[in-house]
C-alpha positions in Angstrom: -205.7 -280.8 244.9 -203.1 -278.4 247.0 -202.3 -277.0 244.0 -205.6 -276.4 242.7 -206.2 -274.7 246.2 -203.6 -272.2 245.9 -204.0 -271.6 242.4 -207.4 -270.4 243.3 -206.2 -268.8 246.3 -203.3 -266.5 244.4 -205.8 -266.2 241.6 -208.5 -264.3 244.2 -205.0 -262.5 245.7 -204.4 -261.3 242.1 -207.9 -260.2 241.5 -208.2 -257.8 244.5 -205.2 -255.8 244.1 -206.2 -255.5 241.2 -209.8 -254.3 241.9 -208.0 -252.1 244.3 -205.4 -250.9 242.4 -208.2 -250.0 239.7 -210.5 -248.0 242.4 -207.5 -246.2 243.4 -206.8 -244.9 239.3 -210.6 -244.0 238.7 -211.5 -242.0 242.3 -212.6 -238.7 241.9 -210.4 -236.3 244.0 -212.0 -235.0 247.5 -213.9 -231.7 246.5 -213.5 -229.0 248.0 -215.4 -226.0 248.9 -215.7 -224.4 245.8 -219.2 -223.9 243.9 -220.0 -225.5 240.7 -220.3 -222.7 238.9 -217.0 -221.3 239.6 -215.0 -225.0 239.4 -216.5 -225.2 235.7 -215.8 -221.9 234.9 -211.9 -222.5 236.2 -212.4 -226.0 233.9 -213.2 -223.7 230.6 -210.3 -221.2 231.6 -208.1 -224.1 232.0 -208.8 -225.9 228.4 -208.8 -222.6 226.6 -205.1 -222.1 228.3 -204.4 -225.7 227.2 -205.6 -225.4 223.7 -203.5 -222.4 223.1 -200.8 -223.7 223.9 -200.6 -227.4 222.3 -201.0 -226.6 218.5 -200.4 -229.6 216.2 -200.1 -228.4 212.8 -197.3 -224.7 213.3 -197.8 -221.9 210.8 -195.8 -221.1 208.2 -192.2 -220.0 208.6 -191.4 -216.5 208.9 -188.9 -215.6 206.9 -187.1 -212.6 206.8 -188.1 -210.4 204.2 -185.3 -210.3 201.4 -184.9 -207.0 199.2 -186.1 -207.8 195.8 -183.2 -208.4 193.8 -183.0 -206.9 190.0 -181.7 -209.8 187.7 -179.8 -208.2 184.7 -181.5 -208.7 181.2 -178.6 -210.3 179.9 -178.9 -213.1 182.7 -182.4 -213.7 181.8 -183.1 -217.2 180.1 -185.7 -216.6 177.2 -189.1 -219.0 177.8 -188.3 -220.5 174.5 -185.2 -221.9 175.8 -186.3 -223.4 179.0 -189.7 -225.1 176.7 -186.9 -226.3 174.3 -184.8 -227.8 177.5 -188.1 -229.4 179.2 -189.1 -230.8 175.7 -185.5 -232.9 175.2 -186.0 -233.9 178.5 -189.2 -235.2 177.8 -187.8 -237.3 174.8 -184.8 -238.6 176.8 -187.2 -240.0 179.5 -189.4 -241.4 177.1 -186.5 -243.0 175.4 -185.1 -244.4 178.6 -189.0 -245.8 179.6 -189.0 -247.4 175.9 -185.8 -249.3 176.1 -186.6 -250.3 179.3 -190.0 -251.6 178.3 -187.9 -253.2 175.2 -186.2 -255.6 178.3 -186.6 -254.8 181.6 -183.4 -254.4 183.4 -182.6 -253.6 186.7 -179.3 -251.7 185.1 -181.6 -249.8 182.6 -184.4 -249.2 185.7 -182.0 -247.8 188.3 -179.7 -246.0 185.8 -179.4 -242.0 185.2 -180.8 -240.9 181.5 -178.3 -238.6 179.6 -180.8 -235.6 180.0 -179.2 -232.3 181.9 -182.1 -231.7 183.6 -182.4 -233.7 187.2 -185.8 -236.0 187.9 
């Protein structure tokens, strides 16, 4: 029964700190003698300053503005060349999906196809 007792009687103990610990976090500070008026208007000034400053999502990087630079015509790839590229690629990676479907593998999955081009 003691232990009952003084169970209880840490129990209560616990309870009102707390109850005063929680009156303590949700006081509202002592006011002072400024008007409404002007303690709201200081409230807007105060989350306009706040919101200007905390931005979640930054803008774009500025970079520096490079010189446009003249590629020679001989360095120019023709677009039938590239189209030609991207269309072996194509029939390498549909190979490779093919003979993996043919028996799955984890070799064949994880392995590199021969095509030049980089997935």
């Amino acid at each position: 029964m003691e232990m009952l007792l003084m169970g209880a009687c840490l129990s209560m103990f616990g309870l009102a700190v707390a109850c005063l610990a929680f009156g303590a976090a949700t006081r509202q500070p002592e006011e002072t003698a400024v008007s409404p008026v002007a303690e709201r208007e200081a409230e807007k000034e105060m989350m306009k300053a706040a919101v200007a400053e905390t931005r979640f999502f930054a803008g774009p990087p500025e970079l520096p503005a490079a010189p446009p630079t003249r590629v020679p015509i001989e360095a120019r790839v023709p677009i039938e060349a590239l189209l030609l590229q991207i269309e072996n690629h194509v029939r390498l990676e549909h190979a490779a999906a093919e003979c993996f479907l043919e028996s799955p593998n984890a070799s064949l999955l994880h392995s590199r196809t021969i095509s030049p081009l980089v997935n």
